[in-house]
C-alpha positions in Angstrom: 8.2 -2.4 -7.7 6.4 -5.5 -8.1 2.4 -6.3 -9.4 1.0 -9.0 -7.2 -0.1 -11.7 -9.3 -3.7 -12.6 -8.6 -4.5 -16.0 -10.2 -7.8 -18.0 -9.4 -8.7 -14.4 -8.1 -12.6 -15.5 -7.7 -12.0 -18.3 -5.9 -9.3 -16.4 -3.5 -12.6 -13.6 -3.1 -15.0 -16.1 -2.1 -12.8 -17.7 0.2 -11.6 -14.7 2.0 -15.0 -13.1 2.3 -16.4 -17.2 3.7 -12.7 -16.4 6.2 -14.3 -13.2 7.5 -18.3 -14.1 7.6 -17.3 -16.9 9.4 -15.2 -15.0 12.0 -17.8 -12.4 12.6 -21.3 -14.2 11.6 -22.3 -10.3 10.3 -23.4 -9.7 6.5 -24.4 -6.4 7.3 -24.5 -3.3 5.2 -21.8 -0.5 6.0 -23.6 2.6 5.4 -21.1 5.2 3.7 -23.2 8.9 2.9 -26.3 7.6 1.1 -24.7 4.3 -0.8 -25.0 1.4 0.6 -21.7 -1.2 0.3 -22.7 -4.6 1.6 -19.6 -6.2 4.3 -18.5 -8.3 1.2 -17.8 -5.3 -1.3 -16.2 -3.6 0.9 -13.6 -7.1 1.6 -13.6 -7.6 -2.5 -13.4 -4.4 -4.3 -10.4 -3.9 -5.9 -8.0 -1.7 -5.5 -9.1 1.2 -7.8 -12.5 1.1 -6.4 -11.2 1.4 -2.5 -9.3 4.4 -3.6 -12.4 6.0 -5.6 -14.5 5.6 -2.7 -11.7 7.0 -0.3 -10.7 10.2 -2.3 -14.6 10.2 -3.1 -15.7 11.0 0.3 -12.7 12.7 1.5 -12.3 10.5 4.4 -9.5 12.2 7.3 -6.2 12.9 4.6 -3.1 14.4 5.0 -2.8 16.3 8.3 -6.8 15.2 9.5 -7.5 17.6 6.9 -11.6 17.3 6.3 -13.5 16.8 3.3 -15.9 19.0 1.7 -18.7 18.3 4.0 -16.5 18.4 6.9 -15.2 21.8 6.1 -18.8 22.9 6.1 -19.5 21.7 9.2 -16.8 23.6 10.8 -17.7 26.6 8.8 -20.8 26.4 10.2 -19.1 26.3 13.6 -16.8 28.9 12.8 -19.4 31.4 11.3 -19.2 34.8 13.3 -23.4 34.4 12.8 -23.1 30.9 14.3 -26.8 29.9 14.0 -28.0 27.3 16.3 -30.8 25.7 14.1 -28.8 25.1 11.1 -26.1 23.4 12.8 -28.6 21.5 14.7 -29.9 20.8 11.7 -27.4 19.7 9.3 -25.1 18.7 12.1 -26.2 15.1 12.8 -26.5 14.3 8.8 -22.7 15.5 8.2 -22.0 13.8 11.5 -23.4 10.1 10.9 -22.9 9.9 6.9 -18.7 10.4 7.5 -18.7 8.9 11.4 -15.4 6.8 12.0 -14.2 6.3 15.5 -11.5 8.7 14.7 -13.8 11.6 13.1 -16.2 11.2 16.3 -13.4 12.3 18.4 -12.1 15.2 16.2 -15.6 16.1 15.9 -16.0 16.0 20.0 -13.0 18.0 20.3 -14.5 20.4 18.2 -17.4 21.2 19.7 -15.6 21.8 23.4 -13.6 24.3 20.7 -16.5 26.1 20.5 -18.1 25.8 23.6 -15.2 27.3 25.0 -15.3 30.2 23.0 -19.0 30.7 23.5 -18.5 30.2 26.9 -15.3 33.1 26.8 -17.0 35.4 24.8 -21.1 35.3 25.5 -20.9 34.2 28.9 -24.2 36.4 29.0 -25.8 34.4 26.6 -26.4 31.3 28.5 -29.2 29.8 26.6 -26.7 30.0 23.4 -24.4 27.9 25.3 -27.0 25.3 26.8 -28.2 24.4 23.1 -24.8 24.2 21.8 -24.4 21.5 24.7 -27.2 19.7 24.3 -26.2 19.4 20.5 -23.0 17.5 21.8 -24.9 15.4 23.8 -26.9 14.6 20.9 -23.9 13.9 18.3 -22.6 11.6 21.2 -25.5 9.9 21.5 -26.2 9.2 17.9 -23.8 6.5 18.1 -24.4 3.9 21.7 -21.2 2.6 23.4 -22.4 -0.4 21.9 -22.8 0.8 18.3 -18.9 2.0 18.3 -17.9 -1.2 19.9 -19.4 -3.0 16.5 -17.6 -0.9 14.4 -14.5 -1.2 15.7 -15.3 -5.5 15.6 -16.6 -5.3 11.7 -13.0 -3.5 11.1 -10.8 -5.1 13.4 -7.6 -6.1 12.0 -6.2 -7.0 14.8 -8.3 -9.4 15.9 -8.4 -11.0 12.4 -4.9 -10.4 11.9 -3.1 -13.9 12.1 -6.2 -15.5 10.0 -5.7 -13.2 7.1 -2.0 -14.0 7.3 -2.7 -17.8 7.6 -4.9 -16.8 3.8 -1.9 -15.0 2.6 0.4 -17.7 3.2 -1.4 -20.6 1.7 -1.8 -17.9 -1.5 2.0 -17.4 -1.2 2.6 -19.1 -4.1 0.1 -18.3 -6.9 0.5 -14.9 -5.7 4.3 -15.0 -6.1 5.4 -14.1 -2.5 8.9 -14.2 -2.5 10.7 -10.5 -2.6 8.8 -7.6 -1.0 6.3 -6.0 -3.6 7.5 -2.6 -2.4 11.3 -2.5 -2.9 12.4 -6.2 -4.3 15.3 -5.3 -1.8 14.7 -8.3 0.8 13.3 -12.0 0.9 9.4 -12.6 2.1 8.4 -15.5 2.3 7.1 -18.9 3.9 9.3 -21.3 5.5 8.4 -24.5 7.6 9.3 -24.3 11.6 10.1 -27.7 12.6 9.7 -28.3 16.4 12.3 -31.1 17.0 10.5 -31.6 20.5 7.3 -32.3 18.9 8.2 -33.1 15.7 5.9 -30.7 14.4 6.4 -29.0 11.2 4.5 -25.7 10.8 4.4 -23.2 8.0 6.1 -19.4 9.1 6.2 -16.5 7.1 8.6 -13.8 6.6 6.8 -10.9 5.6 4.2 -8.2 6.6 0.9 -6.9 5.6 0.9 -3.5 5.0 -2.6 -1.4 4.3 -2.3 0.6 1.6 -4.7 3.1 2.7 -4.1 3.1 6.7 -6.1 0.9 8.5 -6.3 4.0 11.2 -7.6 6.9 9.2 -9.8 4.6 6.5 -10.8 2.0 9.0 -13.6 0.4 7.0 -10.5 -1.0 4.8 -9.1 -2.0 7.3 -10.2 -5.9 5.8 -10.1 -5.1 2.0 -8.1 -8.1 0.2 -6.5 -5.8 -2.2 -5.5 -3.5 0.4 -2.8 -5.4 1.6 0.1 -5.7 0.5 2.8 -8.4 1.8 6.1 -6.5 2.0 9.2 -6.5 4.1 9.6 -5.0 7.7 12.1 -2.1 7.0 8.8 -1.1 3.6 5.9 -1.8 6.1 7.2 -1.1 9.6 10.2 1.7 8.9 9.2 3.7 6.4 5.7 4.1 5.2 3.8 3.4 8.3 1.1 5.7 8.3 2.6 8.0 5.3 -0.3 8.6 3.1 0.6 6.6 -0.3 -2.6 6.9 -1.5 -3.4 11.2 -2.4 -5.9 10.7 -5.3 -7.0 8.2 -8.3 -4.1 8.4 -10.2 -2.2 7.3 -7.3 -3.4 4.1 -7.0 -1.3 3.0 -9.6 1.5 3.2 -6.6 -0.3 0.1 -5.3 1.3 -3.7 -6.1 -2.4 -4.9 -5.7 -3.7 -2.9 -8.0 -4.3 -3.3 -11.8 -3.0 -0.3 -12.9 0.1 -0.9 -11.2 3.3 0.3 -13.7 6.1 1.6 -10.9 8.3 -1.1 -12.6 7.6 0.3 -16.2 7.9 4.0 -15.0 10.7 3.9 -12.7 14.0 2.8 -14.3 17.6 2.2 -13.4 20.6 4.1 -15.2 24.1 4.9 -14.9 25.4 8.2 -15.8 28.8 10.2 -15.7 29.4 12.0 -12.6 32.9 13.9 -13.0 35.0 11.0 -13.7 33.0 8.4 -12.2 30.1 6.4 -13.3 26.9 6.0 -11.0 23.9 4.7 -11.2 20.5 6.4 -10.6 16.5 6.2 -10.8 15.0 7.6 -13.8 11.4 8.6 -13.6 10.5 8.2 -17.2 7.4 10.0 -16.2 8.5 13.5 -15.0 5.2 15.3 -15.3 3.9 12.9 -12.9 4.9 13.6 -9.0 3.5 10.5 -8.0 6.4 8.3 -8.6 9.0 10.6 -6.9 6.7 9.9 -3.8 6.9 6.3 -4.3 10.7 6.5 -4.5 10.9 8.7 -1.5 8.3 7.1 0.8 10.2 3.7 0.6 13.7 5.9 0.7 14.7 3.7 -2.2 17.5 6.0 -3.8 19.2 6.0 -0.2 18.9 1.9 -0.1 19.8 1.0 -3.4 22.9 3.0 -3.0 24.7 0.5 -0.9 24.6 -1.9 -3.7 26.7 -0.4 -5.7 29.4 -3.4 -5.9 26.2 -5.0 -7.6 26.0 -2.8 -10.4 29.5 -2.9 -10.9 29.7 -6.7 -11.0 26.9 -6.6 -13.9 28.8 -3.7 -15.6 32.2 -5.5 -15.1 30.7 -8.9 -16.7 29.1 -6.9 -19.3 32.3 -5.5 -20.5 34.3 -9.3 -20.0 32.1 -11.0 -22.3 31.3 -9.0 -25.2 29.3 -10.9 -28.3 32.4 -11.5 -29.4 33.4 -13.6 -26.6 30.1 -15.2 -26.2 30.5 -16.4 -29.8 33.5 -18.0 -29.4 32.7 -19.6 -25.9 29.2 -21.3 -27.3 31.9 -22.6 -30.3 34.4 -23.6 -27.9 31.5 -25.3 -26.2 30.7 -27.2 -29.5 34.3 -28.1 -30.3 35.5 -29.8 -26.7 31.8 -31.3 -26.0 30.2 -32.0 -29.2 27.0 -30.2 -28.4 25.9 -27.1 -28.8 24.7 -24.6 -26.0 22.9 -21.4 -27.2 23.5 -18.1 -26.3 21.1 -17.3 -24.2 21.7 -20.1 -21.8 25.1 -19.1 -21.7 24.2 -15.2 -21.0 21.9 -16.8 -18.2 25.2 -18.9 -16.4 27.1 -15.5 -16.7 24.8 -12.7 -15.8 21.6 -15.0 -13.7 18.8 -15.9 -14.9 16.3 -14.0 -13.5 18.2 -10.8 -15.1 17.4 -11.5 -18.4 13.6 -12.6 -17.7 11.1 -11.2 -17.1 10.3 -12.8 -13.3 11.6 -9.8 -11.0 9.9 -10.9 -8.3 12.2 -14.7 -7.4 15.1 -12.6 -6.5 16.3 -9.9 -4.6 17.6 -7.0 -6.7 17.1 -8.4 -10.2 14.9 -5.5 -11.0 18.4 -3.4 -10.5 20.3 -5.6 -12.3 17.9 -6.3 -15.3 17.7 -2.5 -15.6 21.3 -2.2 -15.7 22.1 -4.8 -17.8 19.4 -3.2 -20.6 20.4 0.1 -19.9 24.3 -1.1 -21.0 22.7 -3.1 -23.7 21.0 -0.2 -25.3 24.1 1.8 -24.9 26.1 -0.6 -27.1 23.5 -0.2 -29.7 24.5 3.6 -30.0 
């Protein structure tokens, strides 16, 4: 619910691409189809361009469902004529311009498909069969033990993991790390760990990195800077795991690291009759627009919010106490027993908290509710 602010953002780039190259010593070019993105693209692009080059190429969506080229492989496999020389053929251009270590294993798995059925239903035909092996010797083989063991060491997150952390931390506070992006439900943060042993003091965080687009079906983002985003363990770890977030380009707008980032501007909190009783709700002020309902549903934020209900009644409860009216004569009482004058504003900041009535959502867990509210029952007054 909240944009990451990236200050100094060029100097944050260079850094983290200087944190990688120096890790890994590679400045090699990631072939993806027949463009060319050099290693420190792919760990800069921003956010909008990951997801362009992700729902460009189709890359292993929803359900391992294929993209375009990948569906005409298989239909070559699956073609009642299956013709060995155009698979042969075509086969190891699909095969190498889309290869991830996942898709080489879906494509394996594949192939024993249809070797099976050859084998079940031409068991005459054993030269058929022989080519079709030798094919899937050769897609193996396109790719050395060696090769695959690169890939997965240009991309690996894990080993890189506490490093990229360490970069998010000392970041934490241009970037405004303090409630998770996601949800502003929960703290993250950094806090110093003081060893009374040693009398060390060392910085610790509170918070996660979640990929945007999953590390595990998009692997070559498995680095990007502005595909993490630092959020709290019940967002990261509980509930979108490896959801897919991220469906097409208008989606990105779902991510706090990207530009076009406007969940807080679409998604809004209410209160409306129920019956007798009030409750509050979130309002999707963009209806036509299923993206947001995924947002709110990935994160399971109508369920969470839902316990805070004593919240919203404290801000509706103050709301109603200290009318303008009351306000008025407070900041006069203020006058007459002090001699000085506090404004109104101030004295709406004691009652209701500061951060409700600015525009800094992020220091705080739940202003975002509570501003919402408290503009919501402002506008109502105003009918």
């Amino acid at each position: 619910m909240i944009k990451i602010n990236y200050e100094n953002i060029e100097d944050m780039k260079k850094e983290y691409v200087n944190l990688i190259f120096k890790e890994d010593k590679l400045k090699k070019k990631v072939e993806i189809e027949n463009i060319n993105y050099t290693y420190k693209e792919i760990l800069t692009f921003d956010f909008k361009e990951l997801v362009k080059i992700y729902i460009d190429f189709k890359v292993i969506r929803e359900s391992y469902s294929m993209s375009r080229k990948y569906n005409e492989f298989y239909n070559i496999l699956q073609d009642n004529t299956f013709n060995i020389e155009k698979l042969s053929s075509e086969s190891e251009k699909i095969y190498k311009s889309l290869f991830t270590v996942v898709q080489h294993v879906i494509i394996k798995h594949k192939l024993d498909d249809k070797i099976k059925n050859l084998e079940d239903q031409f068991k005459e035909n054993k030269s058929k069969i022989d080519k079709l092996k030798k094919i899937k010797n050769k897609l193996n083989n396109l790719f050395s033990n060696e090769e695959k063991s690169k890939f997965i060491q240009i991309f690996n997150y894990k080993a890189k993991r506490e490093k990229i952390s360490n970069f998010f931390m000392k970041y934490s506070k241009s970037l405004n790390i303090k409630t998770c992006f996601y949800c502003n439900i929960d703290y993250v943060y950094i806090f110093k760990d003081i060893n009374v042993d040693e009398d060390d003091v060392g910085e610790k965080n509170l918070f996660t990195l979640d990929h945007v687009i999953d590390k595990a079906f998009f692997p070559i983002f498995a680095l990007s800077l502005f595909n993490f985003v630092p959020s709290c363990y019940a967002c990261n770890s509980k509930f979108k795991r490896d959801n897919k977030l991220i469906t097409n380009e208008i989606s990105s707008r779902l991510s706090p690291s990207s530009k076009d980032f406007d969940v807080n501007e679409k998604i809004k909190f209410k209160i409306r009759q129920n019956g007798e009783k009030q409750e509050f709700y979130m309002d999707i002020e963009d209806r036509e627009n299923e993206i947001y309902e995924k947002y709110i549903e990935t994160f399971k934020l109508n369920g969470r919010y839902n316990y805070f209900e004593d919240e919203v009644n404290d801000i509706k409860n103050k709301f109603k106490t200290y009318s303008d009216s009351v306000i008025e004569q407070l900041v006069q009482d203020n006058k007459n027993i002090r001699g000085n004058i506090i404004s109104k504003n101030l004295l709406k900041n004691d009652i209701f908290g500061e951060n409700v009535l600015s525009n800094d959502i992020y220091k705080v867990p739940l202003t975002k509710l509570k501003r919402d509210i408290y503009k919501w029952l402002e506008g109502e007054k105003e009918l």
